[in-house]
N, C-alpha and C positions, 0 to 999 in steps of 0.2 A: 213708664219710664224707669229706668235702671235706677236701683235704689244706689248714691254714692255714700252714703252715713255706714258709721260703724261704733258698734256700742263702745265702752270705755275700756271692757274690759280689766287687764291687769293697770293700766294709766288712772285708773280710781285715786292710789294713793295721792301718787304725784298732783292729781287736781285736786286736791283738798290740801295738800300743802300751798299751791297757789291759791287756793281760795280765803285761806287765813291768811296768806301774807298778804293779800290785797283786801281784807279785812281791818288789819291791823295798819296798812300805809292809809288807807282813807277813813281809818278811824270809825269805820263802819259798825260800831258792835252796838248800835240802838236796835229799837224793835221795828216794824212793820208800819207802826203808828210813826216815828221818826222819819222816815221812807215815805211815807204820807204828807209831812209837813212839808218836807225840801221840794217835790216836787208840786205840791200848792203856789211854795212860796215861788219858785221858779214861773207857772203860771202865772201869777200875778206880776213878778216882775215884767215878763213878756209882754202882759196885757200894756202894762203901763210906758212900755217902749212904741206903742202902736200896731204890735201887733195881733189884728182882729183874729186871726185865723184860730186862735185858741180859747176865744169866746166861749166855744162851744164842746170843752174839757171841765171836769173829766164826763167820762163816757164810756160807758161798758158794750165791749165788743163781743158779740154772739161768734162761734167759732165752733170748731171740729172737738177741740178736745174739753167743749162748756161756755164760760165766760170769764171775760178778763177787764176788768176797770183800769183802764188810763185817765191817771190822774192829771196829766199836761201833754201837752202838744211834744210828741218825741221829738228830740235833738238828736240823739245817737243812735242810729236805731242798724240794726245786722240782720242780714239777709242770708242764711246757710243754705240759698237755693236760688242760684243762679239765674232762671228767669226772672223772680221776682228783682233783681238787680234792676233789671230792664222796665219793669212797671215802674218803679222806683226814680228812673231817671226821666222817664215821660214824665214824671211827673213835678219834675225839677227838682228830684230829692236824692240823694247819695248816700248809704251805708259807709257807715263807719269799719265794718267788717263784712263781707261776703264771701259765697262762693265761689272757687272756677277765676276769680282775677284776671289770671296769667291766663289764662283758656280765654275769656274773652278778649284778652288785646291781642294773641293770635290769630282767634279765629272768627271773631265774631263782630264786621267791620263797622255795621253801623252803631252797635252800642258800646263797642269800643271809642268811637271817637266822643260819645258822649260822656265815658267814665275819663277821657285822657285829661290828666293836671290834678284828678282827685286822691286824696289820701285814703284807699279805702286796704285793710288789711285783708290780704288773701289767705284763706281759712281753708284754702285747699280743695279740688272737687271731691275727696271724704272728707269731707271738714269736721276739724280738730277743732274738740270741746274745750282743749286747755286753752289752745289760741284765742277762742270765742269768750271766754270767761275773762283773760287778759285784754280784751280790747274793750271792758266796761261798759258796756250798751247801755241805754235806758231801756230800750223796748229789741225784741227778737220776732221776725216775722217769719215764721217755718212753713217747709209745706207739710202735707199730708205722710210722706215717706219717714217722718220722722215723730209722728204721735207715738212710738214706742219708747222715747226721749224725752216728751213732754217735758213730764216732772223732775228730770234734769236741766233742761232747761229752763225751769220756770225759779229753777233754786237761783240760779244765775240774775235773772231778771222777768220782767212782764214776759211770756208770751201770747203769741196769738199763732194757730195754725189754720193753714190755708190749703184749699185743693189746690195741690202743683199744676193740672192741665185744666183747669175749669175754662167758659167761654171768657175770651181776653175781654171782652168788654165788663161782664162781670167782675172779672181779677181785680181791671184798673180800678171801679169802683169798690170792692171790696178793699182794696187797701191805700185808695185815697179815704175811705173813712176811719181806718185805724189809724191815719197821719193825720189829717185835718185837711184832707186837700179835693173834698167835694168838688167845691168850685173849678178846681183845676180841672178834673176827669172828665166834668161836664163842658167845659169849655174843647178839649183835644178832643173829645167824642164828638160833640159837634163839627167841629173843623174838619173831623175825618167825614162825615157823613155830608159834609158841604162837595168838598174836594170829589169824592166818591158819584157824585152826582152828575158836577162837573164832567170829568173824564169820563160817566158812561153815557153821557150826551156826546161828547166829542169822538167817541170810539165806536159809535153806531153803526159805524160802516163797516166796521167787523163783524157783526153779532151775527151773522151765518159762518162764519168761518170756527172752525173746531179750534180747542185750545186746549193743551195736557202739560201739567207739569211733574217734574220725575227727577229723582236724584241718579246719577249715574255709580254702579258702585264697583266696575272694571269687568272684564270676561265676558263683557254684550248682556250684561244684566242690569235691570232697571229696576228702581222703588217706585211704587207709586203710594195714593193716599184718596181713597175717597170717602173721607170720614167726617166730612164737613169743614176740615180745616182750610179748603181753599175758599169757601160758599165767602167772604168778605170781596173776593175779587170777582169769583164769576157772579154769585148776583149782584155785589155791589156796584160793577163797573159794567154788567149786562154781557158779561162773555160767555161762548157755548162750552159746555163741558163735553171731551169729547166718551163716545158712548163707549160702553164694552171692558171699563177699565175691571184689572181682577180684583176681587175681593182682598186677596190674601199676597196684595201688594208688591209681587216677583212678577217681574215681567222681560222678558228675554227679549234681544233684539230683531227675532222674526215676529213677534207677536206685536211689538211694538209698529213694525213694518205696516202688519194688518190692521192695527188701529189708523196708522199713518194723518195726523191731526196735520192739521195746517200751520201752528204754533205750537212750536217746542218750545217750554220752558226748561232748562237743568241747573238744578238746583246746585251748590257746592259742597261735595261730600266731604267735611272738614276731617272727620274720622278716618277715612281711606280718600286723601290727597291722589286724586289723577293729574301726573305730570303732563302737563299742557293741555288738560281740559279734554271735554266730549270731542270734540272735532277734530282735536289731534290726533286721540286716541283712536278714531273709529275713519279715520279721511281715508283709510284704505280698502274698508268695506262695503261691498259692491250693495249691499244688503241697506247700509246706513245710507248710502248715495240715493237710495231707491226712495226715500222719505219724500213727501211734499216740501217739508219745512227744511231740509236740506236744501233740494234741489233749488227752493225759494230765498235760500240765505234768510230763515225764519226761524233758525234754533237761537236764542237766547242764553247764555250760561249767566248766573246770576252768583256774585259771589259770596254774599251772606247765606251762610246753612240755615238760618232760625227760621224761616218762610212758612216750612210745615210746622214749625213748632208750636209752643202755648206764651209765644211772646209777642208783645205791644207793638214796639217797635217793628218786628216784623209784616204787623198789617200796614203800620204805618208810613213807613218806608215804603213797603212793596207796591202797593199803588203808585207811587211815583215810578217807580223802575218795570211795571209792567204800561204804566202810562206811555215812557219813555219809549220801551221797546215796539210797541204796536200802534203809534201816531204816527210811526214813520211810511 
């Protein structure tokens, strides 16, 4: 994945003058052991409000770049990597600062409606270390693209670094244990693996028919992806993967032709927007008309791009909306 980070460069100074003056407005000039107390005490006050979830603080979290002790159950916590926003809100939990913002209420419908009404400050998709430093975290969850920052970050507050595309079931529980929200990841993991069960009992009467999903990206050219990112729908829901797809994920629309699956899925290429969709774009080609999944009114456009991605929501959703598309 494209690296969006950028060192500080010449913006050094200017961060260190914010980092005094927000020094200085919260009085922050104790030591480490100080920092230690407020979040104890914060801990306990929690505890004593009922809530259990922090029982189990503090807790040193094993990570990419070593280990990090969280001393209390994070309140504030910032996301400078836009998926993780996503794990984050499965899990009923919101940054106080993220990624991509504005990018997701654009373009990214389902986890858009779950950040809508939230206060969370956008950090930009290069996200700005000043910004991040002003929005006071208690804890920072990074990914991997940004271990060259670490120890900037960690001047800031706690970090913890995460692989940005690892398997999404991993992620979610990887970073419901740096929140305190086991319970929760296990409860959604379940639910999915329920549901999943469900629909590929009901959807049995497909499971000979071919199934390919492909993002369109104009000029009769298609992405594909066989890299295991879809294996959540076709084994989970028991669909055929159709055979032959290429390796190195260009796929033109004669080759496309010779696969010719029974179920087209296209994906939405939020990056290069085709006005009026696959169908629009290609209704005049003798070539696209030639499809099974055409001629069957079988192609599918799906409007969230995250599907191929390393996001929660995208398995979690996508089951419902390929449920949707193939019960009919």
């Amino acid at each position: 994945m494209e690296n969006w980070k950028k060192m500080w460069g010449q913006r050094t100074y200017s961060f260190l003058l914010i980092l005094i003056m927000i020094w200085l407005t919260a009085g922050c000039t104790g030591t480490n052991s100080d920092y230690a107390d407020k979040e104890v005490n914060k801990q306990s006050d929690s505890t004593n409000k009922g809530d259990t979830a922090v029982s189990s603080f503090p807790r040193t979290i094993s990570h990419l770049k070593g280990e990090t002790m969280i001393l209390a159950k994070p309140v504030k916590i910032a996301a400078p990597y836009i998926a993780f926003v996503d794990y984050l809100a499965v899990l009923d939990e919101y940054p106080i600062a993220a990624q991509g913002v504005e990018t997701i209420k654009r373009n990214f419908p389902s986890l858009s409606k779950r950040v809508a009404g939230k206060n969370i400050m956008d950090l930009g998709m290069e996200v700005d270390l000043e910004k991040l430093l002003v929005a006071q975290p208690d804890l920072i969850i990074a990914a991997d693209d940004m271990k060259d920052q670490y120890e900037k970050l960690s001047q800031i507050v706690r970090t913890v670094i995460l692989p940005q595309a690892g398997d999404w079931r991993e992620t979610l529980q990887q970073i419901a244990e740096v929140i305190g929200k086991e319970d929760k990841a296990t409860s959604v993991l379940a639910e999915f693996d329920r549901k999943s069960k469900d629909y590929k009992e009901k959807l049995a009467f497909r499971s000979e028919e071919s199934i390919m999903f492909a993002m369109y990206r104009g000029k009769e050219q298609f992405v594909t992806w066989n890299d295991g990112r879809f294996d959540p729908f076709y084994k989970g829901l028991g669909l055929k993967p159709i055979a032959g797809v290429q390796t190195d994920g260009q796929l033109s629309l004669e080759s496309l032709a010779a696969l010719n699956p029974d179920h087209l899925f296209i994906i939405n290429n939020w990056q290069n927007p085709i006005q009026g969709g696959v169908k629009k774009a290609l209704e005049g080609s003798k070539v696209w008309g030639s499809l099974n999944s055409v001629k069957n009114n079988r192609v599918y456009e799906l409007k969230d791009p995250s599907l191929p991605g390393p996001m929660a929501l995208a398995k979690i959703d996508g089951i419902e909306e390929i449920m949707e598309a193939l019960a009919k």
